[in-house]
N, C-alpha and C positions, 0 to 999 in steps of 0.2 A: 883737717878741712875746716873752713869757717864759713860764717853764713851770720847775715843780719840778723834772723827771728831761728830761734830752735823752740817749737811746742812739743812738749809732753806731754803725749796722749792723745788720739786721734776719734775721739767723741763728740760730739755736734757741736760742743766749745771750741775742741782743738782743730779738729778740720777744717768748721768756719774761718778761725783766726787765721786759721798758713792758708787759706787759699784766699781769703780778702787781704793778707799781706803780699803777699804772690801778683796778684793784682794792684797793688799799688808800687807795686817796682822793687820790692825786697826779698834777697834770694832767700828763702825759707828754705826747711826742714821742720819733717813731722814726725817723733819716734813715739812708735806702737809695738806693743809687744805681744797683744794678738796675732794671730794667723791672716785676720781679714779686719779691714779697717771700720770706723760706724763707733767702737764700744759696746758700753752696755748697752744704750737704748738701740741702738739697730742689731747686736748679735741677741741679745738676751735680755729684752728687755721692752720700749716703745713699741718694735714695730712687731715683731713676732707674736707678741698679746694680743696685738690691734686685726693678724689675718685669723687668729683663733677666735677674737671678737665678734668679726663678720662673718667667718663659716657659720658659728653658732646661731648667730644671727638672722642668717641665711633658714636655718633647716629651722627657729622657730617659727619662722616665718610660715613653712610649709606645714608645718605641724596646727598652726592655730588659725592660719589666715587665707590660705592658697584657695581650700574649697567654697569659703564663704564669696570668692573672687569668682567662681566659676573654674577654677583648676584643679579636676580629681585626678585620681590614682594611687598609686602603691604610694604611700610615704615614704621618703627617702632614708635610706638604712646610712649608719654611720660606720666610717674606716678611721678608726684612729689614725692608723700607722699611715694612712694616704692624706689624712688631714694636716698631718704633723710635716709630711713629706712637703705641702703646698707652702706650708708656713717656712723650711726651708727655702724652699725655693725664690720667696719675697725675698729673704732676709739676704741668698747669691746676689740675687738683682741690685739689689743696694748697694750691696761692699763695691759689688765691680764698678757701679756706678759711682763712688768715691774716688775707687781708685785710679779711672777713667778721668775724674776732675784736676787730681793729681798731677798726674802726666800732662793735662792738657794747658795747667796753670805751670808746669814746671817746680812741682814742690816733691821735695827730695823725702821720699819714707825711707828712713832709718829706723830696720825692724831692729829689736829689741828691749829690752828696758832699762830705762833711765836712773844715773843716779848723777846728782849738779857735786860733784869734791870741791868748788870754788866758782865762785863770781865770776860769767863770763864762759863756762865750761861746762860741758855733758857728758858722761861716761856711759856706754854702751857695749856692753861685754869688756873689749879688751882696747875699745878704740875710744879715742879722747877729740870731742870736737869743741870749736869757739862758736860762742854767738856773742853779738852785741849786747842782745838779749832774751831773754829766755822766758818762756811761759808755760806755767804748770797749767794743765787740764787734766788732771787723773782721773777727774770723774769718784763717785764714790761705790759703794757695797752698803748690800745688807746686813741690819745691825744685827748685832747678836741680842739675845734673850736668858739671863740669867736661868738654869735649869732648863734650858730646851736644847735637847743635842740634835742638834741638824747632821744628817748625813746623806741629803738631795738625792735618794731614792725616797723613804718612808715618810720623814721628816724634811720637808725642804724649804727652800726662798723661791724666789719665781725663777730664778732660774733650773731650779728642779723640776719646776710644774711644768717647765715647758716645753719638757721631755718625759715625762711621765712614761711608762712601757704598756699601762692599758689603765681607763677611766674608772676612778672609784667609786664604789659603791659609795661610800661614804667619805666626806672631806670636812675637816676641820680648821677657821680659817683664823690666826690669831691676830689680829690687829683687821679695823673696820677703816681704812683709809681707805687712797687711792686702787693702789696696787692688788689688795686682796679683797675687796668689791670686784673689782674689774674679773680674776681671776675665778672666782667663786661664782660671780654668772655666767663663765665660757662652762664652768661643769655643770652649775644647777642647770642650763638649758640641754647638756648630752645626759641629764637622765640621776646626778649626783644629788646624794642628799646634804644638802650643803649647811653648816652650822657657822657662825660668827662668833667672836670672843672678843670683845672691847672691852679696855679698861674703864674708860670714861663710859660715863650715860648718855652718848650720843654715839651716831657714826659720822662718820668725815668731818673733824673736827677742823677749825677755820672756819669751814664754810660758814655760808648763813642759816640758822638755823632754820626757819620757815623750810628752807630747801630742804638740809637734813631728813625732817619729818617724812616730808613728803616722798622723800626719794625711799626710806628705810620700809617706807609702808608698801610703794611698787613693787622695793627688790621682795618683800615679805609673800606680795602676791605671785609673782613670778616661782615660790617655793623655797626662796634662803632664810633661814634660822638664823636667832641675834640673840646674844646672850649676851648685857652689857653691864654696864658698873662688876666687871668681873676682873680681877688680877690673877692671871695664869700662874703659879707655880712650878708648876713642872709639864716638861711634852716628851716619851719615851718610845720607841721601838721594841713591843713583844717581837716573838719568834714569827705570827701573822697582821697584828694586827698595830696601829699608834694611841698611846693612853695621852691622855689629857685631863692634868688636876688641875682647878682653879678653886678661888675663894671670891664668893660674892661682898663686893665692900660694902654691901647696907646691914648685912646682918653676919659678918665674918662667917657663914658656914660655908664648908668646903665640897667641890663635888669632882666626879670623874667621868670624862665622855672616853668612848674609842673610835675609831675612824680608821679607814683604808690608809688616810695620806693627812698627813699634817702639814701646813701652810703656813712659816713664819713671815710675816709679814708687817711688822711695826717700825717700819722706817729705814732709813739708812742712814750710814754716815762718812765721812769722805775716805779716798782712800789715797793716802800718802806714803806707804811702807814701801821702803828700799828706795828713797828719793835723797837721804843724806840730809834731810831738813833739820833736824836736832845740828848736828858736827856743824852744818852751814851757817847756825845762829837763827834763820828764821820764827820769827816771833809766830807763835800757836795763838789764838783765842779758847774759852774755859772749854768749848764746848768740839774741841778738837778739828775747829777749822783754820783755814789760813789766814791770819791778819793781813789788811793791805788797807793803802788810802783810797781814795776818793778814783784816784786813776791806774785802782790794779794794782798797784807797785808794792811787794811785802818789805821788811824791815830790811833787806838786801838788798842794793842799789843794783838796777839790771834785771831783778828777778820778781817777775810777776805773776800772776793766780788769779782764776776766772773757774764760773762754773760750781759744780758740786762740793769744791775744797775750798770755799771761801760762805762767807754769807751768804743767807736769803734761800728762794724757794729754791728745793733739788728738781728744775724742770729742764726739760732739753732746749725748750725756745729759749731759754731765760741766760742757760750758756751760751748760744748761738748769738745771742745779740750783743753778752758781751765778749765773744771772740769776735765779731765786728766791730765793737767798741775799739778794743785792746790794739789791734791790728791799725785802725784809724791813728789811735792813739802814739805808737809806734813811728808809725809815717809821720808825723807830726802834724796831723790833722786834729781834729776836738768830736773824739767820741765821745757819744753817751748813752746810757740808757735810762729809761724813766719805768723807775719803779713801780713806780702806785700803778703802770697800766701795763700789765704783766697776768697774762688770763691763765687764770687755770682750767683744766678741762679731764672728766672721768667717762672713759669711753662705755660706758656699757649703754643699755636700750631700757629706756632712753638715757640720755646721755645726760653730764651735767654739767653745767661751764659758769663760771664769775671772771670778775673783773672787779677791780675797787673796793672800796668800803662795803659791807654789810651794814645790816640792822645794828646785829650788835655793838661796833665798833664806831657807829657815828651816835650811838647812846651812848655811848663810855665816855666819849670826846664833849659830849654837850652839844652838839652841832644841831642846828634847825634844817632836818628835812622833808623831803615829803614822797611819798611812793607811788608810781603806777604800775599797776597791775594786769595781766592777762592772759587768759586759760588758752590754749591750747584748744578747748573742745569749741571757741567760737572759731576756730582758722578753718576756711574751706577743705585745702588740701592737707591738713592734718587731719582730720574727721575721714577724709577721700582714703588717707593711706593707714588706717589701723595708727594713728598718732595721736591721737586728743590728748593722751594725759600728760598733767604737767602746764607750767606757765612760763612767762616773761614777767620778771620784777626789775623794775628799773627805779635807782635811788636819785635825787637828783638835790640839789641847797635848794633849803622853800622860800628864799629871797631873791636869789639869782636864775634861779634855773637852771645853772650850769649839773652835770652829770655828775654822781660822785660815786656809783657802784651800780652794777650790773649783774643780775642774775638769773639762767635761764635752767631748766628742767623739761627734757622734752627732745624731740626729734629734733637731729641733728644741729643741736646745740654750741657743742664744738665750732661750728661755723656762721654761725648765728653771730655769737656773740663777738665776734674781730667789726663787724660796724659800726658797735657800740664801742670799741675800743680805739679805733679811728675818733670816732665823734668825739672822745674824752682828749684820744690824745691834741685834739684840738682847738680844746673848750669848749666845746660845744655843749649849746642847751639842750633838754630834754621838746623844746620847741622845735628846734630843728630838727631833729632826726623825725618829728611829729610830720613836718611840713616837707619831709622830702618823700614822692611818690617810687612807691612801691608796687614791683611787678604784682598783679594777680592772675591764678593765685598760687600763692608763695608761702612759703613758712615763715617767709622775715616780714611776709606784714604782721606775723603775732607781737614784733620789738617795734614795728609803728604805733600799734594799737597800745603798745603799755607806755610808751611814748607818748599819746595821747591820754591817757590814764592818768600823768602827771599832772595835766591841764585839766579844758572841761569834762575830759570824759574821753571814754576807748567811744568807737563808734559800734563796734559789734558786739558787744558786753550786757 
């Protein structure tokens, strides 16, 4: 069988890619070797974190907020096993929902797993198909940890956590990113005594610092433990319970916590095994990603690499845009995508989201900026809904006013922050988004008001 576009791997890079190439008139195929389509971030990963997110979310709500509203009664008891069932039940809705786009776009799933023997070819168990050309999205995994044996019951990555058989008392969470913040306040709100372990002396490192602080202080109030400038050593499974050694790097002494459940979580890194990429010649970068140029294409004429197995941030919008790239590109159209406005975003409550430059990063650079600023506790309806804490920082050139980074802490931030990302991908000045009205009231007058903060002054400040 032959086919214009074969993608490998059907995660928010690779489905994008074959149904936007599908849509521009090329007969695609998509091999997956899951059971259900999505990948990591819809089977085990984005989206099942994200319904455990808002359950939790949900009952703190009832727990801290409900009666000060006027809403008594019994507080609501929690069902593990019925909460876990729900977050199933998102994650059905999805796949079939892909699989639905499939069929509807006419892109051919070829279940199994992929290995390229030659330029032009894809091997799938015992059957050998042509493409014109070929596009890897493997997507990646969780790294491993020198001295931590993961066996996702005791010891796990998130995809252990999120099946977990019943909530522990005690969680220990090693690495202070994305993934294990987020994961560590779906237990600390059902009741877990939740501990942190970073290497570095900050948490979610990238970010911008100011945010950092502020964020590590909420989740601190919220009930999560941080134990930072600390290098893990070793994480074990006793007969009941998980040991955890670490050595403090200010004063090399060493110490040991226990915990229900161990939570590795320090990153990931792409995953390529069993694709035949060594035999095929493709060129690796040091840090075990895929080399390619400017338009995707790796050191094999034909064969190109999007998403978690190439450069840049491991985010699922960030494949998606360029499996619409790729696919554009393909058709002979002129994809692209632009970097520098590429939002990151960590779901917990409140939530925390950038865009662009930082503080830090436009000091490094020498650049002349200037910042506005604004709280949360001046927004009507954040003060209305139990939301005040937290701000809008917005970075912007102090000679042009053009936008150069965006960052927000605070109720529903994640969504906040894409109008700031519009305005940059624009050019836009920190003027305009000042000068364009805003519903009230609304939580996105708080990015007017730091919009205006740039200039003369927030007006509710």
């Amino acid at each position: 069988m032959s086919y214009d576009l074969i993608v490998i791997g059907a995660g928010p890079g690779g489905y994008v890619c074959a149904i936007r190439a599908a849509q521009l008139g090329l007969k695609v195929a998509c091999v997956e070797g899951r059971e259900t389509l999505g990948g990591t971030c819809l089977n085990v990963g984005c989206i099942p974190s994200k319904a455990l997110l808002h359950a939790t979310h949900q009952l703190h709500e009832a727990e801290h907020n409900f009666e000060t509203m006027g809403l008594t009664g019994a507080k609501p008891k929690v069902d593990w096993k019925k909460m876990l069932g729900y977050k199933s039940d998102v994650i059905g809705q999805n796949t079939k929902g892909i699989e639905f786009l499939f069929k509807k776009n006419k892109v051919d799933w070829i279940k199994g797993w992929a290995t390229i023997p030659a330029p032009g070819k894809v091997q799938v168990g015992d059957q050998t198909y042509e493409a014109r050309k070929i596009v890897i999205a493997s997507g990646s995994e969780s790294s491993p940890l020198k001295g931590v044996e993961v066996d996702e019951k005791v010891i796990v990555t998130s995809t252990g956590a999120l099946e977990l058989g019943k909530i522990p008392k005690k969680l220990i969470v090693i690495g202070a990113g994305v993934i294990g913040l987020e994961m560590g306040s779906v237990f600390a709100r059902l009741g877990t005594e939740v501990t942190v372990i970073e290497y570095l002396d900050r948490i979610i490192p990238g970010n911008d610092g100011e945010v950092a602080r502020t964020f590590q202080r909420m989740l601190a109030r919220q009930g999560m433990n941080f134990v930072l400038g600390a290098a893990v050593q070793t994480a074990s499974a006793t007969r009941t319970k998980a040991r955890v050694t670490y050595r403090l790097r200010k004063d090399d002494s060493e110490h040991t916590l226990e915990a229900d459940t161990v939570l590795l979580s320090t990153g990931r890194r792409p995953f390529t095994e069993g694709l035949g990429l060594e035999a095929l010649g493709v060129r690796m970068t040091e840090r075990g990603q895929i080399a390619t140029d400017r338009q995707y294409q790796t050191s094999i004429e034909g064969v190109y690499a999007i998403g978690d197995v190439i450069e840049g941030p491991m985010l699922a919008h960030k494949a998606e845009d360029e499996g619409m790239a790729m696919a554009e590109i393909i058709a002979g159209q002129a994809g692209h995508v632009n970097y520098g406005v590429i939002p990151g975003v960590i779901y917990t409550w409140p939530e925390v989201a950038s865009v662009g430059e930082t503080e830090e990063t436009l000091k490094e650079s020498g650049r002349a900026y200037k910042t506005g600023k604004f709280s949360f506790m001046g927004n009507a309806r954040a003060k209305a809904n139990f939301a005040g804490d937290g701000f809008v920082k917005i970075l912007a050139d102090k000679d042009t006013d053009r936008i150069l980074g965006a960052h927000i802490i605070g109720p529903y931030a994640g969504d906040l922050i894409h109008e700031i990302c519009v305005a940059m991908e624009f050019g836009a000045a920190a003027e305009d988004l000042a000068r364009t009205c805003h519903a009230h009231p609304t939580y996105s007058e708080a990015v007017r008001e730091a919009a205006l903060a740039c200039g003369d002054g927030a007006i509710h400040a």
